[in-house]
DSSP file (Angstrom, degrees, kcal/mol; ACC not computed):
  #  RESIDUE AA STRUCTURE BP1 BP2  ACC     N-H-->O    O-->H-N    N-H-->O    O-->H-N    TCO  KAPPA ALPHA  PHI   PSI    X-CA   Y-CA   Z-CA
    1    1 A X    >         0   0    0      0, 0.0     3,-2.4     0, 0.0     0, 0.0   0.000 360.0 360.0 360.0 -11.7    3.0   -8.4  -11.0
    2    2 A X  T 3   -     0   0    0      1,-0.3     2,-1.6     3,-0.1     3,-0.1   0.857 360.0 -54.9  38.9  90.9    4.5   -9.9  -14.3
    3    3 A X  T 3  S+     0   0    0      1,-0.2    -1,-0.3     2,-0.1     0, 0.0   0.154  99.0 138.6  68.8 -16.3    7.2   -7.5  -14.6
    4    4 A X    <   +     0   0    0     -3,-2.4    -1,-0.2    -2,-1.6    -2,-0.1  -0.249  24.0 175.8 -76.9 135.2    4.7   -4.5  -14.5
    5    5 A X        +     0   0    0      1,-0.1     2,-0.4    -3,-0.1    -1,-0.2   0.467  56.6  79.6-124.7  20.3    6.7   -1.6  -12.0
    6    6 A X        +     0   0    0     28,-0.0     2,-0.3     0, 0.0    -1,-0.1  -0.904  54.3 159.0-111.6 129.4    3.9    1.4  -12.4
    7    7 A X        -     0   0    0     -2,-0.4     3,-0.1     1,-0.2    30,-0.1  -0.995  33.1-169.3-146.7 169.3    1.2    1.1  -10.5
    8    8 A X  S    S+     0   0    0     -2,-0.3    30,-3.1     1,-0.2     2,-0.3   0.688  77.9  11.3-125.0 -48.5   -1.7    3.8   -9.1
    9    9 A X  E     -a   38   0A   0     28,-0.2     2,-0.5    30,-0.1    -1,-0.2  -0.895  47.2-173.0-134.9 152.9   -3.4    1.4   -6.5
   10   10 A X  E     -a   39   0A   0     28,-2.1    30,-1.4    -2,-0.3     2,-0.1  -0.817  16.8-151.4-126.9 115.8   -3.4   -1.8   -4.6
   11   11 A X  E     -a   40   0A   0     -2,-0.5     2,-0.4    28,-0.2    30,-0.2  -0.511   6.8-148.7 -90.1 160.2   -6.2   -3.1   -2.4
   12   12 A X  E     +a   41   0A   0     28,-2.2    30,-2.0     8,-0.1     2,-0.3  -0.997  21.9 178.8-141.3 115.8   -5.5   -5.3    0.5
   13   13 A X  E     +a   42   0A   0     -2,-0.4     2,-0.3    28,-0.2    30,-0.1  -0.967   4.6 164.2-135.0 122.2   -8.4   -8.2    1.5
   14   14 A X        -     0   0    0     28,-0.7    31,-0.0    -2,-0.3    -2,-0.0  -0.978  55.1 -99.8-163.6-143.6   -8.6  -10.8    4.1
   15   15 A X  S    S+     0   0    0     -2,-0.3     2,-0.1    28,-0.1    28,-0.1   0.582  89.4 106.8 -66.9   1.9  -10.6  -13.2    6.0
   16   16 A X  S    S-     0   0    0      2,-0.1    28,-2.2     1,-0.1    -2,-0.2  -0.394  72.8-128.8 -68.6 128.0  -10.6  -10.5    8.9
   17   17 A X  S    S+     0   0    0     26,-0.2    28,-0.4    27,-0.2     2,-0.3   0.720  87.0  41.2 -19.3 -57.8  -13.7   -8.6    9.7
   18   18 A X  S    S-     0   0    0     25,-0.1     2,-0.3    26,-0.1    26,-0.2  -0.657 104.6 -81.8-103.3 171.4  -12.6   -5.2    9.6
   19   19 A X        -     0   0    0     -2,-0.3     2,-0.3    22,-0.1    24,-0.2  -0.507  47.2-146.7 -34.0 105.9  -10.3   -3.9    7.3
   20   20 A X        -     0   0    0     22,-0.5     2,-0.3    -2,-0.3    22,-0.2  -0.437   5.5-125.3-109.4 164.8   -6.6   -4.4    7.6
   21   21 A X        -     0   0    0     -2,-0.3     2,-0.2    20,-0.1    -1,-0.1  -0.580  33.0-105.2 -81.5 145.0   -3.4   -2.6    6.9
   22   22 A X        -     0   0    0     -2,-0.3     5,-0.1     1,-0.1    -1,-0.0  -0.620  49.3-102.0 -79.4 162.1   -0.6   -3.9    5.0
   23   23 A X        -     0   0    0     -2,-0.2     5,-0.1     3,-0.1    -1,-0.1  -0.080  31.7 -98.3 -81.5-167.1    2.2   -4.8    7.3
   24   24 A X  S >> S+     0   0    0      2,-0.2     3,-7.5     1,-0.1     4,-2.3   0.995 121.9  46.8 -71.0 -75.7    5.3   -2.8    7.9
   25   25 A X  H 3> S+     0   0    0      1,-0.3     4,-0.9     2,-0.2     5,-0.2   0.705 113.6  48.7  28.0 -87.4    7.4   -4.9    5.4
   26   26 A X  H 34 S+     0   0    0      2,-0.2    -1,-0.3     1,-0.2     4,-0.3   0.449 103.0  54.5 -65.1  -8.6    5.0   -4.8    3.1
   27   27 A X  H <> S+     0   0    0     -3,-7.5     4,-4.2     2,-0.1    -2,-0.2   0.648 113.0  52.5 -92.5 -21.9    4.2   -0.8    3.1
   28   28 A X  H  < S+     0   0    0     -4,-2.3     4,-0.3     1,-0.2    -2,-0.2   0.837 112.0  41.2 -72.9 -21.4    8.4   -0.6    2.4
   29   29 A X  T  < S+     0   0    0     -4,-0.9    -1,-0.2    -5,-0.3     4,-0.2   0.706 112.5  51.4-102.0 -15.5    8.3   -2.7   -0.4
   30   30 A X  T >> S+     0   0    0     -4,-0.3     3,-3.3    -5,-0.2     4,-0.9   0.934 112.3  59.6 -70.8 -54.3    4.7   -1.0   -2.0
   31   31 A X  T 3< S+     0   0    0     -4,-4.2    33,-0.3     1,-0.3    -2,-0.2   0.806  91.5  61.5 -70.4 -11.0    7.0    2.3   -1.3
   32   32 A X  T 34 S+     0   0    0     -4,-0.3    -1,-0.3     1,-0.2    -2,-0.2   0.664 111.7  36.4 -84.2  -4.7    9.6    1.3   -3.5
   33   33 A X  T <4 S-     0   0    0     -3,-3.3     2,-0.3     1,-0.2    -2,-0.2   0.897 134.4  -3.5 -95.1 -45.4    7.1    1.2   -6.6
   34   34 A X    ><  -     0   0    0     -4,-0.9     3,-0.6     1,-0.1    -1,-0.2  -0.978  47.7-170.9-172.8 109.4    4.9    4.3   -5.9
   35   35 A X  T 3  S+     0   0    0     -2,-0.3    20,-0.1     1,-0.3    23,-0.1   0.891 100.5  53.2 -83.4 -32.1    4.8    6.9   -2.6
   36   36 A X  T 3  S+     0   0    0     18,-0.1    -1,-0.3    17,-0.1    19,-0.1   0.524  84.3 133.3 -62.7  -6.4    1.9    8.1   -4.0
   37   37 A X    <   -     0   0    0     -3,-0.6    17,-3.1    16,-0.1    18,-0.3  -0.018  55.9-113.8 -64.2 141.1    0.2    5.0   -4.3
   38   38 A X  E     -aB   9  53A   0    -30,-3.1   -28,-2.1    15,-0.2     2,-0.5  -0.644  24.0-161.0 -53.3 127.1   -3.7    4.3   -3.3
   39   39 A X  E     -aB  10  52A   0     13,-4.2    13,-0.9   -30,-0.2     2,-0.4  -0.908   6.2-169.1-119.2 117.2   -4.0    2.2   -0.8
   40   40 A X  E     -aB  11  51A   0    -30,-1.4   -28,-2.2    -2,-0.5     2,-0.3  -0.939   6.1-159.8-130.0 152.8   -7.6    0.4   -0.4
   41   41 A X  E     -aB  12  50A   0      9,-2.5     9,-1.5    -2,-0.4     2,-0.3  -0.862  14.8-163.0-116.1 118.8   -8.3   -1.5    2.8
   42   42 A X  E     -aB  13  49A   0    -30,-2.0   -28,-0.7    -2,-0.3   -22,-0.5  -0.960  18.2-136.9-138.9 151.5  -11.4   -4.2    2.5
   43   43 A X    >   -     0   0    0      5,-1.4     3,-3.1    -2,-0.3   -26,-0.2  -0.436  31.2-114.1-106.7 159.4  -13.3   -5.9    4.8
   44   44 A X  T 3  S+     0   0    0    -28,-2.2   -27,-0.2     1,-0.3    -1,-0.1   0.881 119.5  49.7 -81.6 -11.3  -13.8   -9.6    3.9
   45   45 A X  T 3  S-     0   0    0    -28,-0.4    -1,-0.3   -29,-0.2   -28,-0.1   0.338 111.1-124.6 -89.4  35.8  -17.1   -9.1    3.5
   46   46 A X  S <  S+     0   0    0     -3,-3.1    -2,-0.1     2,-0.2    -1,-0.0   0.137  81.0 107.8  45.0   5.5  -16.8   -6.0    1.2
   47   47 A X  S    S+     0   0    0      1,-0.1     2,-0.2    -5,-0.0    -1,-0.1   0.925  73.5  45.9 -39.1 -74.0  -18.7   -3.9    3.2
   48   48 A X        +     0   0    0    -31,-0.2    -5,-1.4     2,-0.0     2,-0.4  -0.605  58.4 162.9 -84.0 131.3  -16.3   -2.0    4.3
   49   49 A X  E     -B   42   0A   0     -2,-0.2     2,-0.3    -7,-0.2    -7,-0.3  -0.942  12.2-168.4-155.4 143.4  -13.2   -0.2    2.4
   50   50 A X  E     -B   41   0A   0     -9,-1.5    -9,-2.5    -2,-0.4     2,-0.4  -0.919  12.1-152.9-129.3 151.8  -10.9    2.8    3.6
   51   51 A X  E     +B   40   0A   0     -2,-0.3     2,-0.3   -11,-0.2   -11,-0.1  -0.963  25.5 156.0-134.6 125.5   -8.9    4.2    1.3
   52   52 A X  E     -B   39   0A   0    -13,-0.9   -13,-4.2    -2,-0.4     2,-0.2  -0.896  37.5-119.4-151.8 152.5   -5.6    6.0    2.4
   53   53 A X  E >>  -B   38   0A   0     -2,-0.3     3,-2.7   -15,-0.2     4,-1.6  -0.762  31.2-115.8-100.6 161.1   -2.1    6.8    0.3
   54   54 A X  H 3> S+     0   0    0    -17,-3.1     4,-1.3     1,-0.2   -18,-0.1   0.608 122.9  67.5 -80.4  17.9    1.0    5.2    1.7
   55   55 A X  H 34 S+     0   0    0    -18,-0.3    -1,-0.2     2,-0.2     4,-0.1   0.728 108.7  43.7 -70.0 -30.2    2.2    8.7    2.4
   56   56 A X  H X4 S+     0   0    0     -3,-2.7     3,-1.1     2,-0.1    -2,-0.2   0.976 121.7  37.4 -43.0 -85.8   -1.0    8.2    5.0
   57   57 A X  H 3< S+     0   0    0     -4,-1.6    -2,-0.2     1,-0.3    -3,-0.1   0.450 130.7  23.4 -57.1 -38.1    0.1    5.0    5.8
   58   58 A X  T 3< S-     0   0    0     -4,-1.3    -1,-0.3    -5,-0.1     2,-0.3  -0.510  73.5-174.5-145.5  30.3    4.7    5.6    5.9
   59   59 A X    <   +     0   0    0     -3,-1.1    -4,-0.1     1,-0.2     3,-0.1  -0.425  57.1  10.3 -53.9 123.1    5.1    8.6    6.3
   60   60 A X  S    S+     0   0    0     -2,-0.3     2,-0.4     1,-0.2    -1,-0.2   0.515  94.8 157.0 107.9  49.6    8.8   10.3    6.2
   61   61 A X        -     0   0    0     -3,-0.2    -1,-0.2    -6,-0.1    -2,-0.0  -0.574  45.8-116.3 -94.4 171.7    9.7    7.1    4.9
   62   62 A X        +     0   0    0     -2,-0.4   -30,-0.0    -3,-0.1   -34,-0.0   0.310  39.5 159.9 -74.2 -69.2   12.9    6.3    2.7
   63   63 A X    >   -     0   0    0    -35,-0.2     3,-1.7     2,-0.0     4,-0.2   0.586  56.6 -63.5-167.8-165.6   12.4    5.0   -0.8
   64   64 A X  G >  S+     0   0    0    -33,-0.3     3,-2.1     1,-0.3     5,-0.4   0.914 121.7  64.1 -79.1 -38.0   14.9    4.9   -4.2
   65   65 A X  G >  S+     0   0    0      1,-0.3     3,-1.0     2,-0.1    -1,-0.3   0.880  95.5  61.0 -52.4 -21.4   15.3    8.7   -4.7
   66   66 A X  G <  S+     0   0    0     -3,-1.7    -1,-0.3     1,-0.2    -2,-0.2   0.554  92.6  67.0 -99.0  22.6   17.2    8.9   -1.3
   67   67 A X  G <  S-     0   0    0     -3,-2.1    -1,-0.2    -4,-0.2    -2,-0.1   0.225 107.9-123.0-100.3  20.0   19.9    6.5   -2.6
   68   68 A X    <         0   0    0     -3,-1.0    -3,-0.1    -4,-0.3    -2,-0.1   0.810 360.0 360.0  33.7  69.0   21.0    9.0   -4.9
   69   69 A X              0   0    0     -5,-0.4    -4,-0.1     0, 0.0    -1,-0.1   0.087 360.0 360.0-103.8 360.0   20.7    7.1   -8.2
């Protein structure tokens, strides 16, 4: 990420057939840049992409506004 902390989308690829999710982990640390963020989901052979925000994805989740900074 070289320092960069705004970001709109992130896509998520791997050797898997269908499309995958980012893990739980990984949807908490995505929310701490961007709730809004685009999420797109690709299949490894690029056939396939679903496209969700991680408000889809985390919903009622926690992030830096609710530590009241």
């Amino acid at each position: 990420m070289e320092g960069e902390r705004k970001f709109r989308a992130i896509a998520i690829a791997s050797d898997q057939k269908d499309p995958i999710s980012p893990c739980g982990i990984c949807r908490q640390f995505i929310r701490e840049f961007n709730r809004n963020i685009e999420v797109y989901m690709i299949s490894s052979d690029g056939g396939t992409c679903v496209k969700m925000t991680l408000d889809e994805l985390l919903p009622m989740s926690f992030g830096p506004e609710n530590l009241g900074k």
